[in-house]
C-alpha positions as CSV (number, residue, x, y, z in Angstrom):
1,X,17.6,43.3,7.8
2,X,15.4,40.5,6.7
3,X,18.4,38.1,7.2
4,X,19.3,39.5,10.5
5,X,15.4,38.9,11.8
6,X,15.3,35.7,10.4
7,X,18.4,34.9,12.5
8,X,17.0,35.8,15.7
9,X,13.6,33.9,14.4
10,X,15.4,30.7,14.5
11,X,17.3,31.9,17.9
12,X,14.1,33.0,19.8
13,X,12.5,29.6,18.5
14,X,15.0,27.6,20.2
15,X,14.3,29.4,23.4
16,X,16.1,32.3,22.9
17,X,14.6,35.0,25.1
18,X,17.1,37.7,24.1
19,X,16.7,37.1,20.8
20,X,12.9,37.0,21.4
21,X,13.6,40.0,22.9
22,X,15.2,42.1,19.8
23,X,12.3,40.6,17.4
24,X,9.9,42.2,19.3
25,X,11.9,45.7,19.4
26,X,12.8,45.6,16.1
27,X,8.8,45.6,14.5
28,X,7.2,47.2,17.3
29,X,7.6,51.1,16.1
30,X,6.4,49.6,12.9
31,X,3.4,48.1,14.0
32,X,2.3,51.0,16.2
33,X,3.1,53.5,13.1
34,X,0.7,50.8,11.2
35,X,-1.9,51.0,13.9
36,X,-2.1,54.8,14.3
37,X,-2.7,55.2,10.7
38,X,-5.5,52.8,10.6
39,X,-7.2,54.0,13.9
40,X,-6.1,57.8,14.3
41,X,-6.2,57.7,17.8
42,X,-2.5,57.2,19.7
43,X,-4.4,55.4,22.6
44,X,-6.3,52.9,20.4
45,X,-3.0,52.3,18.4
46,X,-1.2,51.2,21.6
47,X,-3.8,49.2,22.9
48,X,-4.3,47.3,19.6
49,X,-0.4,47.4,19.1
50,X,0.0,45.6,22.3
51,X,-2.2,43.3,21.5
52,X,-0.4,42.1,18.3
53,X,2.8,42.0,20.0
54,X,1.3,39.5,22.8
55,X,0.4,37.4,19.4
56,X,3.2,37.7,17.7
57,X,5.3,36.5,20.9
58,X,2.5,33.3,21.0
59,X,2.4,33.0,17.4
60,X,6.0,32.6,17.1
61,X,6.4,28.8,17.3
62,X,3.7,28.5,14.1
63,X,5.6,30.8,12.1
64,X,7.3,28.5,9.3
65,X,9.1,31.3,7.5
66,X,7.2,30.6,4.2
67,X,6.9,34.4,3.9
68,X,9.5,37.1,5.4
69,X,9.1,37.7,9.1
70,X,7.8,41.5,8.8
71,X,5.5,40.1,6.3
72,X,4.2,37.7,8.7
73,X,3.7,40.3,11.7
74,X,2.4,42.4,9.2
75,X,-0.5,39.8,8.6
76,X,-1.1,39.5,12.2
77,X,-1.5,43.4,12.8
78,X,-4.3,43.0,10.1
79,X,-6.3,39.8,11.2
80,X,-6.3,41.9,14.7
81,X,-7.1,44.8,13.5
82,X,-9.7,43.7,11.1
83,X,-11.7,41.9,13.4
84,X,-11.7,43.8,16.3
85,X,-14.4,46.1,17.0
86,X,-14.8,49.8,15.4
87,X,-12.6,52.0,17.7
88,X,-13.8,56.1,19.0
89,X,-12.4,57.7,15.8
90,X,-14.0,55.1,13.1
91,X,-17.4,55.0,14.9
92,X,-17.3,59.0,14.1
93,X,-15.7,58.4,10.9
94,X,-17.3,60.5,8.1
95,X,-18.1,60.1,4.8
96,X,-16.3,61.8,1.8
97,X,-18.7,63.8,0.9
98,X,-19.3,65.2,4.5
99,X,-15.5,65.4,4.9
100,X,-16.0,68.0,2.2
101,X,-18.3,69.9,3.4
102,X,-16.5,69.4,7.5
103,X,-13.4,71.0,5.3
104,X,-15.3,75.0,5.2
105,X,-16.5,74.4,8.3
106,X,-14.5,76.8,11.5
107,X,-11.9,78.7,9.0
108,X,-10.3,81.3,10.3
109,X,-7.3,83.9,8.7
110,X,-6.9,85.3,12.6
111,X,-3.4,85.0,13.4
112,X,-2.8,81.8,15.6
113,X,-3.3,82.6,19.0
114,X,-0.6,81.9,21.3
115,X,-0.8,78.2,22.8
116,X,0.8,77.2,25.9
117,X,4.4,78.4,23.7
118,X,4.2,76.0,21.0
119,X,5.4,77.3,17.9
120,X,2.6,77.7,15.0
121,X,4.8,75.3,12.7
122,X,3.8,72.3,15.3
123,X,0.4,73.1,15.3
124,X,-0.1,73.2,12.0
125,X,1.9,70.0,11.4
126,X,-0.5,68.9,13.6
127,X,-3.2,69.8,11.9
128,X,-1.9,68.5,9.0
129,X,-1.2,65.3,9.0
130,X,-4.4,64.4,11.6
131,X,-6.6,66.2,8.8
132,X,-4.6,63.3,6.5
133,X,-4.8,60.2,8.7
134,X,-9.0,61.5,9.1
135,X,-9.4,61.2,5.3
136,X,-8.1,57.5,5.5
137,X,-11.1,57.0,7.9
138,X,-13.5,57.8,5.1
139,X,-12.5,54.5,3.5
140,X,-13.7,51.3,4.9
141,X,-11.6,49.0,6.9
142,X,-10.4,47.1,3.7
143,X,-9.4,49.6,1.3
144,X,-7.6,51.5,3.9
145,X,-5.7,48.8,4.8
146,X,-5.0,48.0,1.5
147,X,-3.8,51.9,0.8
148,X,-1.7,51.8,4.0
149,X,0.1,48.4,2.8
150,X,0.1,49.6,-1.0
151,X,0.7,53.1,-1.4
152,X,2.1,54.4,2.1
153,X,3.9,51.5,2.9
154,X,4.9,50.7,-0.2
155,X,4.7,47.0,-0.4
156,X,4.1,45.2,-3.6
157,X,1.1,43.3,-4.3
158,X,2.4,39.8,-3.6
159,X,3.1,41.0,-0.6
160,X,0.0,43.1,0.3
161,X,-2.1,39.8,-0.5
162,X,-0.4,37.5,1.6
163,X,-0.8,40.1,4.2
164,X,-4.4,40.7,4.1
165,X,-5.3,36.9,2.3
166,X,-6.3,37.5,-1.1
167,X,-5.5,37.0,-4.2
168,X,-2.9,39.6,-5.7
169,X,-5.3,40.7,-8.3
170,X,-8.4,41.5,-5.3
171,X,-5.6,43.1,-3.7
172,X,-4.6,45.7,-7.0
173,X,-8.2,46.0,-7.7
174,X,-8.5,47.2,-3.6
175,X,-5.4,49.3,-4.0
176,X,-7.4,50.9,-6.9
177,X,-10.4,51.5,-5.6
178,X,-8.8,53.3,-2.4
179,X,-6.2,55.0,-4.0
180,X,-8.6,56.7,-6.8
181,X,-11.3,57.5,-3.6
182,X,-8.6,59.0,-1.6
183,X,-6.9,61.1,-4.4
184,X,-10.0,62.2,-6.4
185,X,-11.1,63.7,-2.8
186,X,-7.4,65.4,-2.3
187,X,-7.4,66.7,-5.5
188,X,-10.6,68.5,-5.4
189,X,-10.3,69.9,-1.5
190,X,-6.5,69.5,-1.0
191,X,-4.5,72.5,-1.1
192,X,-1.1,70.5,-0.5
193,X,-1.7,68.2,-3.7
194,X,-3.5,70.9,-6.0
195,X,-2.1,74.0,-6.1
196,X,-5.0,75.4,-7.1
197,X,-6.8,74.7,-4.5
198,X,-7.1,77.0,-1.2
199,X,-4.9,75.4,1.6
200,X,-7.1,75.3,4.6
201,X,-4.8,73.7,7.3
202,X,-3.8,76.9,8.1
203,X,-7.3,78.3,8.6
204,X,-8.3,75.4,10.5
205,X,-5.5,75.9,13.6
206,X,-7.3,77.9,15.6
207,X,-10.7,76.1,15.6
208,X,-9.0,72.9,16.1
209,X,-7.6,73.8,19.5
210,X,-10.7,75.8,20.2
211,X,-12.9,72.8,19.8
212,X,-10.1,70.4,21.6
213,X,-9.4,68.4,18.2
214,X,-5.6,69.8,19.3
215,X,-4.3,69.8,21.9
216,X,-1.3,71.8,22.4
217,X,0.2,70.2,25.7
218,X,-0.1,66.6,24.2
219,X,0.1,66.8,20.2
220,X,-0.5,63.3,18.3
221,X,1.2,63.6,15.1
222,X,3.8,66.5,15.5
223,X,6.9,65.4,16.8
224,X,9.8,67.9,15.6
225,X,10.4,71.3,14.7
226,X,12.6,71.0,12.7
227,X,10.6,68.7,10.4
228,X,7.8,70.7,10.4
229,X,9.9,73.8,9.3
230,X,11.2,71.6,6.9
231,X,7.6,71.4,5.3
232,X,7.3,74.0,2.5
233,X,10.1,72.7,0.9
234,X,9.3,69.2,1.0
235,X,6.0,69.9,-0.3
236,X,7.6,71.7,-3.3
237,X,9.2,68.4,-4.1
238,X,6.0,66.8,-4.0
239,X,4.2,68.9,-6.4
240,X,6.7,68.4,-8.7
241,X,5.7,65.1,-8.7
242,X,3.1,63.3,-11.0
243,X,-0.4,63.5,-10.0
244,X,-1.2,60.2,-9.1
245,X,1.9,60.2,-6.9
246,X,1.4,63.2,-4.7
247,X,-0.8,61.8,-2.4
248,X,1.1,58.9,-1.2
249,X,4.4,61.3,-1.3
250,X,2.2,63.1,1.4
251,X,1.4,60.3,3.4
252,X,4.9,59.3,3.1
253,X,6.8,62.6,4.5
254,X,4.5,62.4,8.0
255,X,7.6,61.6,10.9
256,X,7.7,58.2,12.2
257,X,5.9,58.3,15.4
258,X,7.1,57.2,19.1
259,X,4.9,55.3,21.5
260,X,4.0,56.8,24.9
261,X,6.1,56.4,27.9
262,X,3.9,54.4,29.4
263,X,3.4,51.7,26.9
264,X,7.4,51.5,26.7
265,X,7.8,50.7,30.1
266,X,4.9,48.5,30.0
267,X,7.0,46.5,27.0
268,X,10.0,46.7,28.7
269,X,8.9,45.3,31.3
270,X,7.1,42.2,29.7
271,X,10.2,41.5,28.3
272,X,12.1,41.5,31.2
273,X,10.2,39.2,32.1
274,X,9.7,36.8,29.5
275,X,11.5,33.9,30.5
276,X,9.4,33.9,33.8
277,X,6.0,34.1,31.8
278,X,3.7,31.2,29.9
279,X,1.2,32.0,27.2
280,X,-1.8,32.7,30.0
281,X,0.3,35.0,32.3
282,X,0.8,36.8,29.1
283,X,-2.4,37.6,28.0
284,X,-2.9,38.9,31.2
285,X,-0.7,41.4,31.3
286,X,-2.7,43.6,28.5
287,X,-3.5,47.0,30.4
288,X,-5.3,49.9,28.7
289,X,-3.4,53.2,28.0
């Protein structure tokens, strides 16, 4: 894959817009999957996604190839998103602590109610994984990025310091720090890592749509049925797992998520017109979803 990018890196450089083009499809799912599990919100995750894809089609021309392409978009997704201001979900980020206690707040063993005739699986996949990606909130901007590169992404920590830098040893002692935060705090609340543990995603279904957290007509996170009926027996291969593994095994089994319609149209359209566009026009073509 690396190979084949580099390819059309050389290509686009020359002028190539249709290799341009394929560089820009080929990372953009990735970045946007990168962005949604930094900001939690879908909306902010395209607007910021957008963004990085009008710098990394700028950028292109500087890029010397000292480190591998992804690698490379990678670090322009984080000097974006690390300076940009703190988007609706951070700004009502919570602490750990209050997590906890936000955790017993609103159970309920009613049976889910019926929703607009999507299936109780989706919901609570939904609940799921946005009660995951909220944790990663409780971190600050730096350690979650450096848990997103490190333990869900699974880059290694040359690689995760170039990204974000650093040197690789600030970047293990990052990794650290966010990984014991985030699984000290799973371990004690989580049902899905400790078994011990009372599972409250379940519980929290009901209140979630009640109080508009989910929204049945337009879920965030859950994307297929199938998957999340799938669940219970991926999460038995997870707690089979080592402890200080569970939790990025978590993170990891969330589906790959799609941008909206919208913002596709709005990309395929920039690209169609690419070769007709300078640097300025470009910029100006960044609309809000």
């Amino acid at each position: 894959m690396e190979h084949e990018l580099s390819t059309l890196v050389a290509a686009a450089k020359k002028g190539d817009c249709k290799a341009l083009e394929a560089l820009v499809c080929a990372v953009q799912k990735d970045v946007y999957n990168l962005a949604v599990r930094f900001l939690w919100h879908s909306q902010d995750a395209e607007d910021v996604t957008q963004e990085i894809l009008i710098r990394v089609i700028t950028g292109l021309a500087g890029f010397e190839g000292k480190s591998s392409f992804r690698t490379w978009v990678y670090r322009v997704a984080s000097n974006t998103m690390l300076t940009q201001g703190k988007k609706r979900m951070e700004q009502a980020a919570l602490s750990f602590d209050e997590f906890g206690e936000a955790l017993a707040d609103g159970l309920s063993d009613a049976p889910l109610t019926a929703n607009d005739n999507v299936a109780g699986e989706l919901l609570l996949e939904e609940v799921k994984i946005g009660c995951t990606h909220a944790m990663l909130l409780c971190l600050d901007r730096d350690h979650r990025f450096a848990y997103i590169l490190g333990e869900i992404l699974d880059l290694n920590h040359v690689e995760g310091a170039e990204i974000l830098d650093i040197t690789p040893a600030a970047f293990r002692k990052r990794l650290s720090r966010a990984n014991d935060r985030i699984t000290s705090f799973m371990t004690a609340h989580c049902g899905m890592i400790e078994p011990s543990n009372p599972c409250r995603c379940k519980l929290r279904v009901n209140c979630a749509v009640e109080r508009g957290y989910v929204q049945p007509k337009e879920l965030c996170f859950a994307n297929s049925l199938p998957q999340a009926k799938r669940f219970p027996e991926v999460l038995h291969t997870i707690r089979q797992l080592e402890d200080s593994r569970r939790v990025a095994a978590l993170y990891r089994s969330h589906p790959e998520l799609e941008p909206s319609t919208p913002f596709t149209v709005w990309l395929a359209k920039l690209l169609d017109e690419m070769p007709d566009l300078n640097i300025s026009t470009l910029r100006s073509r960044l609309p809000t979803f």
